[in-house]
N, C-alpha and C positions, 0 to 999 in steps of 0.2 A: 431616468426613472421617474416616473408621475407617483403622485399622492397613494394609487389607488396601488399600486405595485410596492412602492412602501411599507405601505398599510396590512398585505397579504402578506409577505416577507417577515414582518415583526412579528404578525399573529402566528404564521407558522413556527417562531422561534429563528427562522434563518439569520445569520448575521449577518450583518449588511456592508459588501466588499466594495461598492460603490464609490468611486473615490469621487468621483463630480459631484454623488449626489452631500457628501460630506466635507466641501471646498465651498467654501465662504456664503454668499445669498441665498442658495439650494439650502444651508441646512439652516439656515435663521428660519427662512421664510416653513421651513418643514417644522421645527422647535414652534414656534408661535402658531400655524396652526393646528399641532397637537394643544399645547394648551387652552386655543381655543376650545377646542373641542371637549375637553375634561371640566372648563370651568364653567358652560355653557349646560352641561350632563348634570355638574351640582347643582338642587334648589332648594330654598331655606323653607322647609312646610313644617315648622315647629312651632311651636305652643310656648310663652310666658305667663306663669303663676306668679298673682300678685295677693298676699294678705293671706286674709283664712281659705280653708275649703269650702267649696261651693258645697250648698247641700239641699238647697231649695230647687227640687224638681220640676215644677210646672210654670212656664213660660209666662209674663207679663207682658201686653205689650204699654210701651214708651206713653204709647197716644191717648191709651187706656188712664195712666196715670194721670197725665197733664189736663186730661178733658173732666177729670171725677177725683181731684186730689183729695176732698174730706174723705172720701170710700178708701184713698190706700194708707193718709197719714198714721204714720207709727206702723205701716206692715210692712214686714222681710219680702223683699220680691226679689227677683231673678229674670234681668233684663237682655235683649239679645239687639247688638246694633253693629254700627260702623262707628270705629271711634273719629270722633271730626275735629276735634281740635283737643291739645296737651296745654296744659299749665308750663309754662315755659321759665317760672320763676323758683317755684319748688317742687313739680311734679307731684301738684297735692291733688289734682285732680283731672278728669275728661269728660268730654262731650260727645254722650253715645246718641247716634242717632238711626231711625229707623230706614230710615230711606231719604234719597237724594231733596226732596221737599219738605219732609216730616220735620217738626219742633223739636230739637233734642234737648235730652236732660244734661242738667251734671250730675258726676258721680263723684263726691267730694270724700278724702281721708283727713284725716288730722294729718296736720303736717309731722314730715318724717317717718309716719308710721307706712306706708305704702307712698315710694317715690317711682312716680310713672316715666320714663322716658320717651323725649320729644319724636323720636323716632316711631314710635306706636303707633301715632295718626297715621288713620287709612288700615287701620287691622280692624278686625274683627272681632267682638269683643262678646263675651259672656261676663254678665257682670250682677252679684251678690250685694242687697243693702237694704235699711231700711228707709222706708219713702218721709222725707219731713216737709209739710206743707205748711208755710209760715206766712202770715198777713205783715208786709215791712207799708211802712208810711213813705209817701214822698221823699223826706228827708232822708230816712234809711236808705232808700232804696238809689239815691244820687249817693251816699258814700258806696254804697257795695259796687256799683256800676263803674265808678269812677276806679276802686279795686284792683274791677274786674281790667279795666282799660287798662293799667297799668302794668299789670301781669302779663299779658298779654301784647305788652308792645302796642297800641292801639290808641289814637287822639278819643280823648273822650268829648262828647257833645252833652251837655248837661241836657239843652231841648229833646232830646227823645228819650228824657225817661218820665214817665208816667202814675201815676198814683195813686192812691194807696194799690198794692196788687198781692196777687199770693203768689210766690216764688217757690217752686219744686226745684228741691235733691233730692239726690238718693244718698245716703249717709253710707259710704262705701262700708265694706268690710271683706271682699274678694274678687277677684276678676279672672279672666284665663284672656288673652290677647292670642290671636293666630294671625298667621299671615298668607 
């Protein structure tokens, strides 16, 4: 008996009197590709809610912010990206970005209060905050860097950091992750 006679057999309810097809290889190989087939049928299209509720309606973009940060510092936006990289030391924060070349932001919580899972990179991400544009000095900005390298698992090079600069977040407060 083939797959396909099986297959009509079980759907019409028939029982299956088969005795070859239920003697050893015949029915492993028949068991594993049914569940092939069932676990292949499930797929994960759900949604994680991280923080408060989103409530901020109209779309910002990423590039908008980074290119005019005095225009957004201190405003609630509502950002739309791919998230590109997780905080892998306490899931305080991520890296949405607009597209495959585009600068992305962080979107940083206090730690504890929103813990992101390393797993998330590569979702999709609606994300709720507001924008803080801060001038750090040289000095600042080789501790933050250095931080950041270490979170992150990453050798830091103190030569590429640069200075005085204005560093954009988003001071997280919600997000919806999909997949």
């Amino acid at each position: 008996m083939n797959l396909q006679e099986f297959a009509r057999r079980k759907i019409h309810g028939y029982i299956i009197s088969n005795n070859q097809l239920c003697k050893g290889q015949n029915m492993k190989k028949t068991i594993l590709l049914l569940m092939c087939g069932v676990l292949t049928s499930v797929s994960y299209s759900g949604s994680n809610k991280y923080g408060k509720k989103i409530t901020v309606k109209e779309k910002t973009k990423i590039s908008d912010i980074l290119s005019q940060p005095k225009k957004f510092n201190g405003k609630r936006v509502l950002v739309e990206g791919r998230v590109v990289d997780v905080c892998t030391d306490q899931g305080c924060w991520i890296m949405i970005s607009e597209g495959k070349d585009s600068e992305p932001i962080r979107f940083k919580v206090d730690d504890g209060v929103i813990v992101f899972p390393v797993d998330e990179k590569g979702g999709t991400v609606r994300a709720q905050g507001v924008v803080n544009a801060k001038e750090y000095t040289k000095e600042e900005l080789l501790k933050q860097e250095k931080h950041h390298a270490e979170e992150a698992g990453k050798a830091f090079d103190p030569s590429t950091v640069k200075g005085p600069k204005v560093v954009v977040i988003l001071k997280g407060e919600g997000a919806v992750i999909s997949r």
